[in-house]
C-alpha positions, 0 to 999 in steps of 0.5 A: 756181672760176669762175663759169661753170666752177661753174655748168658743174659742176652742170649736168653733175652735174645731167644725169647725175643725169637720166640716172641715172632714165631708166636706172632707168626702163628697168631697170624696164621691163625687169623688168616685161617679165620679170615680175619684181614687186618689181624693177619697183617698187624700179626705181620707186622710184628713178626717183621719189629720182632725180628729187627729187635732179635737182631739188634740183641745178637748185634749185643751178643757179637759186641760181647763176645769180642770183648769177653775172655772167654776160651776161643771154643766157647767164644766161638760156640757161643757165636753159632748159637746166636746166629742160628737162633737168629736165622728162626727169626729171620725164616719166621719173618720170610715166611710172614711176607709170603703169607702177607702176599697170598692172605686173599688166596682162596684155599681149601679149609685144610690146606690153611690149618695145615699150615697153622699146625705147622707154625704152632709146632715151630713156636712148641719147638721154638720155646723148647730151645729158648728153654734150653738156652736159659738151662746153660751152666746147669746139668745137661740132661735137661738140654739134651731132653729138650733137643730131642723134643726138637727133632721129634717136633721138626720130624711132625712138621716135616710130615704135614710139609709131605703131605701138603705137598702130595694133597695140594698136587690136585690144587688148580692155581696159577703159576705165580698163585703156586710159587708162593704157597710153596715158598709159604709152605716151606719156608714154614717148615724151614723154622723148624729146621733152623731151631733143630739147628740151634739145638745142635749147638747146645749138644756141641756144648754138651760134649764141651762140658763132659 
């Protein structure tokens, strides 16, 4: 095999693995929109295994690069992809520990779908970008289509995230009760941010290629 073909390989191996957490994180969200307990945690928990795995491959990635013969501004592109892609899984997995530790927090019925929604727009943009990241090598309009399905994703999330923020103002909470929904909220919005990231990239590869 190639080097560029092996390394194509675990970058793709390495987005569904992503994508595999952030549909865990939903699932969780899911679960804890219903009130189903002990789902929400197992959910959890696997978005945190989920997570170790996806480092475990970008760790395959950087190993690859170094040895490949790659042109340095590949090598180097190729890097920034893993690593961003990475950080949807590690934002995925923060916000699942914030949502393990406010799961007994009583919160209005709409507050918590919000956040469903928002975690079934990162996991909609999330195999966006997974489905990206499998087109390299090929024509580039279908990536750039796919970026621009990204942003139009992570603009949705920013807008429920706006309006959390001007509806939950009237929320009565504790002060340590109100730290963590807004961590949840955010870092849950975060995700988003770090697949558009991601997509970025793979424009960067688009003007490479041209």
């Amino acid at each position: 095999m190639k080097t560029t073909d092996k390394t194509h390989a675990l970058l793709v191996a390495h987005s569904q693995k992503v994508l595999l957490a952030v549909h865990a994180l939903k699932s969780a969200a899911e679960a804890w929109q219903r009130g189903d307990r002990e789902p929400t945690e197992h959910f959890i928990a696997e978005v945190a295994n989920l997570e170790k795995e996806a480092d475990s491959i970008r760790r395959s990635v950087t190993q690859e690069l170094s040895r490949s013969q790659l042109a340095h501004s590949f090598t180097e592109l190729y890097r920034r992809l893993v690593h961003q892609t990475d950080d949807v899984a590690d934002t995925a997995n923060h916000a699942g520990q914030y949502l393990l530790i406010i799961k007994d927090l009583l919160l209005p019925p709409e507050f918590k779908s919000d956040v469903v929604k928002m975690a079934s727009l990162s996991q909609e943009a999330m195999a966006n970008l997974a489905e990206a990241i499998s087109s390299l090598g090929e024509p580039s309009e279908r990536r750039i289509e796919l970026a621009g399905r990204i942003s139009d994703l992570e603009e949705a999330i920013d807008d429920i995230e706006f309006k959390v923020q001007q509806e939950a103002s009237g929320l009565r909470l504790d002060t340590w009760s109100a730290i963590i929904f807004w961590r949840l909220i955010m870092t849950t919005g975060r995700i988003a941010d770090c697949v558009e990231d991601a997509a970025d990239e793979l424009l960067a590869y688009q003007e490479r290629e041209l």
